[in-house]
Structures are given as structure tokens and as C-alpha cells.
C-alpha positions as CSV (number, residue, x, y, z in Angstrom):
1,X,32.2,-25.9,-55.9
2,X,36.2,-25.6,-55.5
3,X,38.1,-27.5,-58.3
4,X,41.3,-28.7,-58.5
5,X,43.0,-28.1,-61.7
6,X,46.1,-27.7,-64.0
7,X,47.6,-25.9,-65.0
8,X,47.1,-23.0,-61.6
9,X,45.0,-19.7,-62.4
10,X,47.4,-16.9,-63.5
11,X,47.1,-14.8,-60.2
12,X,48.9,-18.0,-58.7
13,X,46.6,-19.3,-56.1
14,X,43.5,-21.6,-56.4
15,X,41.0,-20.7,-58.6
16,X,36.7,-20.6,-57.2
17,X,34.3,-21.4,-59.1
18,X,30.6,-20.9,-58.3
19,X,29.6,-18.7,-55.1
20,X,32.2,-17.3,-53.0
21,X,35.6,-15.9,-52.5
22,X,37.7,-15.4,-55.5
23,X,40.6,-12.8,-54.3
24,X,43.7,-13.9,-55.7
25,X,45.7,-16.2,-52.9
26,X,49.0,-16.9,-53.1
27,X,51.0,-19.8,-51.4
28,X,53.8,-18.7,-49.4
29,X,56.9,-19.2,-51.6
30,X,59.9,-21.9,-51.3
31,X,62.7,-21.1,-49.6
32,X,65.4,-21.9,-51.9
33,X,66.9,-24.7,-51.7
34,X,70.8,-25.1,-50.4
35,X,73.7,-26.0,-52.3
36,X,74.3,-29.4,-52.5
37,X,77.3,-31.6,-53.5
38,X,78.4,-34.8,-55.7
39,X,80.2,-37.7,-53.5
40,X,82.4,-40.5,-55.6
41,X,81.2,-43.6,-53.5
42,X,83.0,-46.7,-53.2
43,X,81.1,-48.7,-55.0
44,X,81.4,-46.3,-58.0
45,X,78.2,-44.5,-58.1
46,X,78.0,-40.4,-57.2
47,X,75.4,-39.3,-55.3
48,X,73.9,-36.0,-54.2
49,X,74.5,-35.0,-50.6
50,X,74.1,-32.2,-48.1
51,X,75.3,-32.2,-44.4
52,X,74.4,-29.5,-42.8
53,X,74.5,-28.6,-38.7
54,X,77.7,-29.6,-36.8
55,X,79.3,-32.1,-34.5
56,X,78.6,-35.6,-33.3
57,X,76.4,-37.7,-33.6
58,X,75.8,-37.8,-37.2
59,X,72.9,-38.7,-38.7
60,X,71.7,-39.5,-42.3
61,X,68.4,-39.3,-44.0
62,X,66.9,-41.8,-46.6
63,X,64.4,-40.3,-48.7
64,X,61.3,-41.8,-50.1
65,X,60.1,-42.8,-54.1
66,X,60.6,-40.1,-56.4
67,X,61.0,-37.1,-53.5
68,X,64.8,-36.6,-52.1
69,X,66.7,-34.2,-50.1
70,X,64.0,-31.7,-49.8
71,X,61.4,-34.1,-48.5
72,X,63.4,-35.6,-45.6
73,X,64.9,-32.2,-44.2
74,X,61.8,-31.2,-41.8
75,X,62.4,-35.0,-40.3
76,X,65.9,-33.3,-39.1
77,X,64.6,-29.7,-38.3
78,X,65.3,-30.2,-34.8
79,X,67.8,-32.8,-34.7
80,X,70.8,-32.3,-32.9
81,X,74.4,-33.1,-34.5
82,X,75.6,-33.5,-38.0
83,X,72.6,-34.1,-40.3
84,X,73.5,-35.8,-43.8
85,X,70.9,-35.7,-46.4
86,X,71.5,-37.8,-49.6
87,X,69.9,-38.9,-53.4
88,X,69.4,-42.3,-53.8
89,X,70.9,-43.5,-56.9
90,X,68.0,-42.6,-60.5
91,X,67.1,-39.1,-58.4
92,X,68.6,-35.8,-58.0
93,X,71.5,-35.3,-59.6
94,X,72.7,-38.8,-58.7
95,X,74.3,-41.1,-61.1
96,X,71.2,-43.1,-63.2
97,X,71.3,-46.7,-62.7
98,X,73.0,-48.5,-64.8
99,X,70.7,-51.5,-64.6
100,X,67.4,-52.6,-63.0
101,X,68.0,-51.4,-59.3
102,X,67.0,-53.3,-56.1
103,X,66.5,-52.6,-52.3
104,X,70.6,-53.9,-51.9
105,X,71.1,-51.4,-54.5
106,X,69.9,-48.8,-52.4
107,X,71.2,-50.6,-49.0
108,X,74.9,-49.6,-50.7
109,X,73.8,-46.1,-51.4
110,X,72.5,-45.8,-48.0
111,X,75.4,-47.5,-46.2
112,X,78.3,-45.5,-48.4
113,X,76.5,-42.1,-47.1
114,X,76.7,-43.3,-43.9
115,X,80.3,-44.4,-43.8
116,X,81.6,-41.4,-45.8
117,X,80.2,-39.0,-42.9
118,X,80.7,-41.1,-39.9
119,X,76.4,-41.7,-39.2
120,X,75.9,-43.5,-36.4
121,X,72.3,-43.1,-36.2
122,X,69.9,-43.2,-39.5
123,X,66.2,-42.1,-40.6
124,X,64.4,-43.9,-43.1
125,X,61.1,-42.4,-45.0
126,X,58.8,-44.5,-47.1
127,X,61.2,-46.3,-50.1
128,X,64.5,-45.0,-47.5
129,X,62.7,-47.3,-44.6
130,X,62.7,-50.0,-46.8
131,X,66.5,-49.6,-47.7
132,X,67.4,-49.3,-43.9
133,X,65.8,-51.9,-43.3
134,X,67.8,-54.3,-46.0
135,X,71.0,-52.5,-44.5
136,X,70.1,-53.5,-41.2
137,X,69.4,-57.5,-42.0
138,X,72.7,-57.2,-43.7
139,X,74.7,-55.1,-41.0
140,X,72.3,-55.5,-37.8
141,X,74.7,-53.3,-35.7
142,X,75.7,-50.6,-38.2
143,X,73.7,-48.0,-36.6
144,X,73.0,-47.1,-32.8
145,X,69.3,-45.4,-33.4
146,X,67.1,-46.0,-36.4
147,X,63.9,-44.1,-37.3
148,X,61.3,-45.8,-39.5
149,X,59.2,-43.3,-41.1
150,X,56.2,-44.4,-42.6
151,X,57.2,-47.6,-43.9
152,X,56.0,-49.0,-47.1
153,X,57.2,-52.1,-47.8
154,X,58.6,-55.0,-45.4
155,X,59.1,-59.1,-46.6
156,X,56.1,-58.5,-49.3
157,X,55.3,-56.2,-52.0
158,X,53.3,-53.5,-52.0
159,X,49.5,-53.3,-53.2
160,X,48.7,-53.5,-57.0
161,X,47.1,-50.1,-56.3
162,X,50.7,-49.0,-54.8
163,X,52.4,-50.2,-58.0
164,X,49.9,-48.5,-60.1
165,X,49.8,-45.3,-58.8
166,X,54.2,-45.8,-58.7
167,X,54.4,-46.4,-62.3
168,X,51.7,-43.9,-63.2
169,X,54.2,-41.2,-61.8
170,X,57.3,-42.5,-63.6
171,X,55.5,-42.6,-66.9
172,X,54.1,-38.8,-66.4
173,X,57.6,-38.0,-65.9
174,X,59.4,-39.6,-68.5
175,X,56.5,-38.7,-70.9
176,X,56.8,-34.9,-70.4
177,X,53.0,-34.1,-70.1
178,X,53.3,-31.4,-66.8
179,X,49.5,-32.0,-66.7
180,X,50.2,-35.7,-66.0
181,X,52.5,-34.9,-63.7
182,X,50.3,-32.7,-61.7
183,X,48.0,-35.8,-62.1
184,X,50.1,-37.6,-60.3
185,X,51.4,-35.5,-57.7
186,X,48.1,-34.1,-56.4
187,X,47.3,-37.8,-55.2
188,X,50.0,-36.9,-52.4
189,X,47.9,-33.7,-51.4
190,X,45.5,-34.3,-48.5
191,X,42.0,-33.5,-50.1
192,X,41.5,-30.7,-47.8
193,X,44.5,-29.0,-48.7
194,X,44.9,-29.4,-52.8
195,X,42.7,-25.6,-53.4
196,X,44.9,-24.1,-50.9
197,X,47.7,-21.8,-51.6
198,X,49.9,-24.1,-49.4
199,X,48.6,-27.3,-51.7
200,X,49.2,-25.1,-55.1
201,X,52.6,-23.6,-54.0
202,X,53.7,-28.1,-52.9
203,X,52.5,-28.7,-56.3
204,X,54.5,-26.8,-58.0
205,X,57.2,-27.0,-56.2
206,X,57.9,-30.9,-56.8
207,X,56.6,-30.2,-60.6
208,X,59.6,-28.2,-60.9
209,X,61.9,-30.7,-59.1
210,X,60.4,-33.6,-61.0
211,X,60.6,-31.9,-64.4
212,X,64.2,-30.6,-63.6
213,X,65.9,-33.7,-62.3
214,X,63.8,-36.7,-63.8
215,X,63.3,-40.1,-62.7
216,X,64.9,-42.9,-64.1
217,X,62.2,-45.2,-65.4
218,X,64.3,-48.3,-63.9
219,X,62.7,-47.3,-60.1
220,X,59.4,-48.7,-61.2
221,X,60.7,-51.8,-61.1
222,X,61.3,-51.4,-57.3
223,X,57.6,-50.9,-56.8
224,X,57.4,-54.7,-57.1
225,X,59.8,-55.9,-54.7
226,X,60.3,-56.2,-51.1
227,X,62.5,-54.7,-48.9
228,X,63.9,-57.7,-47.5
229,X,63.6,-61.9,-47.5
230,X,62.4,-62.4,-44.2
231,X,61.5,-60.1,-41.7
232,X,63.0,-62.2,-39.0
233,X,66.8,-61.1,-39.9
234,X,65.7,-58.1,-38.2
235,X,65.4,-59.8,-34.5
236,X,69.4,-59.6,-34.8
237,X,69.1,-55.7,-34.4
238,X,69.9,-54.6,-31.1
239,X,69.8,-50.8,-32.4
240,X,67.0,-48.3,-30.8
241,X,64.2,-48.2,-32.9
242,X,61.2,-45.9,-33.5
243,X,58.7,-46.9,-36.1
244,X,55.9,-44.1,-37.1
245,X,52.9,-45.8,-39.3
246,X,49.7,-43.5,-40.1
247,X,45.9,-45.0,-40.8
248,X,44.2,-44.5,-44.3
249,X,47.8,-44.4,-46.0
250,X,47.2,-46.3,-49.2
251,X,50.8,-46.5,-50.1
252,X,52.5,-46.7,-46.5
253,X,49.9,-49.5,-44.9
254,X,49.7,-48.7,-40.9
255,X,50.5,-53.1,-40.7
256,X,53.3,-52.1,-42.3
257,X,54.5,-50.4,-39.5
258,X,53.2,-53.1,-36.9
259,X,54.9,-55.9,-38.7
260,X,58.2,-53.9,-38.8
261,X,57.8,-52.8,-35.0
262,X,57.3,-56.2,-34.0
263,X,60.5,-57.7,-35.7
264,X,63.0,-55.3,-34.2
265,X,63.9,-56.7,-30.4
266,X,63.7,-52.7,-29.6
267,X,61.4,-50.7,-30.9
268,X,58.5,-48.1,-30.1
269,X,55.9,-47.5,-32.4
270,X,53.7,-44.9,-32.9
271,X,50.6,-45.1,-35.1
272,X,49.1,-41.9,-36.4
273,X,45.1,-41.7,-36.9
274,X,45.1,-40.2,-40.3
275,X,46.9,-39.7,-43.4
276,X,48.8,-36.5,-44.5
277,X,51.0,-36.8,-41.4
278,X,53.6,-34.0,-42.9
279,X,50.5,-31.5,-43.4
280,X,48.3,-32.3,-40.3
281,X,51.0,-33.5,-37.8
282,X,54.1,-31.5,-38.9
283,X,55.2,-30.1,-35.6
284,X,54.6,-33.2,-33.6
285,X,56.5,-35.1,-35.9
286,X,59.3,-33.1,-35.3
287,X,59.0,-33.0,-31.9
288,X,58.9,-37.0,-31.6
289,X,61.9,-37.9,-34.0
290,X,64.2,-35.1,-32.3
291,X,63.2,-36.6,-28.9
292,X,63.8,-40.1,-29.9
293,X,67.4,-39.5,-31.5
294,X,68.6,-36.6,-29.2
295,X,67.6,-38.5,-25.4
């Protein structure tokens, strides 16, 4: 039997236990991670950014709960223009909140970004989807394209079971514990992947981001709320839309996605059949975002 544990074996892959291969494995390592920059918004706070690639359009990238910059720049890989990644306010080295921090909160993050650079077209993953979509019931024709990418949240809350599993990764990270934080984390691994050098070396990896950089224990809070009032403000967008769900995602519901699709006058969704879209689906993911905002 294979185990998943932490903390890793000492030869740096997954350790076997029982019958059966036990050469040390190693995952293939990080690349490091570019230089990024603070930006004084106008509504006061500073938040992490980094634009990379060149010209027009523009494009900006909304991360998801408790990832940032990192997590959102294989959505852009083949993206075309000026592609702006940013920290939402309580990650990164962005400013803490100051206060307990709603979807408008991180609409203004999102829409400052934007502004500063010039975006005319936005993507939106997971807890960024959900700020997009608040930005977009406020401003319906602030952007010209939109990508939705795996949306959690819409005019209700998520899931007890989605809160719960939220909060249980704040707490691990504002408690310290690494072991609780692996905890956590590994819940994000597709099964088939956790005793695999590419599942150790994605472990570790957001250990040391998470343990570096911190969460601030206000984003709990947000687990709780919904993106926006009423999903109906969105029937005011005449933006492009493209709307990726995925089946068996406890924390980004494929009705989710349906629900959003079906409020935005035009938009084309595509449903995935299974979970772990960014391990299992990775180049076709690519391919469809880059087709959508580049045609």
C-alpha cells in the first residue's frame, strides 16, 4: 500500500511501503518564480502585481482562495498581449485587510488592476470568478471578454463542507503546524497524483508560499458569502463570456457554472467530466482560454 504522508521521505520523492518499487523519485523542481512588484491603488491598498508579455490587449488574472500569482499564470501561457497577474488584498505580499473583507472589496482590487494597466479583457479562477463577477453587476461593460474559471460561488454561499474545508486551511496557516498545512493542501491533490513526485514537489511548493506569505485570517469570513445579490444583474453584460465548470468539484459545484452561464446574455460554457482539471486537462485548458480571448 502507497501512503501519503508528512513530512516527505528524505530522498525527496514519495515514500513505498509494502511490495514494490522504492528508488528514490524526485519531482521535477519549480521554476522560480519572477519578480514581482508593489502597486499604490487608488483606493489606498498595495497589491502585488506582474505583467508580463507585451502589447494590446491586456489582460488581468484573478486568482482563487488562498493561491495567487503563481496559480493563475498557466491560464495565460498562451495568451496573446499584455498579461497582468495580481494578489488580492490578505495574500502575497499585498496589503492585509484592514477589516472584515467582502466580494466588493475584492471587485476594487480587481477593478484598480485592471484600470492601472489598461485590461480590457479579464479571467477569473474560483474566489477571482466570484470578484469578476461582482465587478461586472457593478460595471456590466468594463470588460470586452471575461473568462470564468471554475466558479465557486454565484447569488448563494458555498456548501458547509466548502466553508469547512476553507477555514480548516486558514487555521493551519495561522496556527504554524506545516503538518496541518499539508493537511490541508493535499485535499487539492487529485488522489491519483498525491504519491507522485509531481503531487510531492505541488505540495511543497504552496507549503512554502503559504508559510512564507500567510493568509490573513479575515478571508475566512468570505467563505460565507456570495459573490453577488442577484444573479440577474448580470443579463446587463453584453461582454463575451466563457464559463469552464468541472464534475465532482466539491468546492467549485459544476451548477455553479450553469447558473453563471445562463445569466450572462453571451456566454459558452464548457463542462469538464472530472475534477483536477489543471492536472488531468492542463493543455486543453490552455488551448480553450487562449482560443477564446485571442479569436
Amino acid at each position: 500500500m502507497r501512503d501519503f504522508r508528512w513530512p516527505p521521505p528524505p530522498d525527496g520523492g514519495p515514500r513505498t511501503y509494502g511490495p514494490g518499487p522504492s528508488a528514490p523519485r524526485t519531482g521535477r523542481p519549480a521554476l522560480p518564480e519572477p519578480a514581482t512588484e508593489l502597486v499604490t491603488t487608488p483606493h489606498g491598498v498595495r497589491l502585488e502585481r506582474l505583467v508580463s508579455g507585451s502589447g494590446d490587449p491586456a489582460t488581468v488574472f484573478a486568482h482563487g482562495f488562498a493561491t495567487g500569482i503563481s496559480a493563475t499564470r498557466p491560464l495565460g501561457s498562451a495568451v496573446t498581449g499584455r498579461k497582468v497577474f495580481f494578489q488580492f488584498r490578505g495574500h502575497g505580499r499585498s496589503d492585509p485587510p484592514t477589516g472584515p473583507i467582502t466580494y466588493a472589496d475584492l471587485a476594487r482590487d480587481l477593478r484598480a488592476i485592471a484600470d492601472l494597466s489598461g485590461a480590457t479583457r479579464a479571467v477569473g479562477a474560483s474566489l477571482g470568478a466570484g470578484a469578476l463577477c461582482q465587478l461586472l453587476a457593478e460595471s456590466p461593460e468594463r470588460f470586452e471578454r471575461v473568462v470564468f474559471f471554475l466558479p465557486a460561488v454565484l447569488d448563494e454561499p458555498r456548501t458547509t463542507a466548502a466553508r469547512d474545508r476553507l477555514a480548516a486551511l486558514v487555521d493551519a496557516v495561522q496556527s504554524g503546524d506545516v503538518s496541518a498545512v499539508a493537511d490541508a493542501v493535499s485535499a487539492e491533490i487529485p488522489p491519483a497524483v498525491r504519491n507522485t513526485p509531481a503531487g510531492w514537489a505541488y505540495l511543497r511548493q504552496r507549503i512554502d508560499q503559504l508559510m512564507r506569505d500567510g493568509l490573513a485570517p479575515e478571508l475566512a469570513g468570505l467563505a460565507g458569502q456570495a459573490a453577488v445579490a442577484d444573479r440577474a444583474a448580470l443579463s446587463a453584460v453584453p461582454a463575451r463570456a466563457l464559463v469552464i465548470g468541472s464534475i465532482g468539484d466539491d468546492l467549485h459545484p459544476a451548477v455553479v457554472a450553469e447558473r453563471l452561464a445562463a445569466a450572462l446574455p453571451s456566454a459558452e460554457l464548457h463542462i469538464y467530466d472530472r475534477p483536477g482539471i489543471l492536472w488531468t486537462e492542463r493543455a486543453d485548458l490552455r488551448d480553450r482560454i487562449s482560443a477564446f480571448l485571442n479569436d
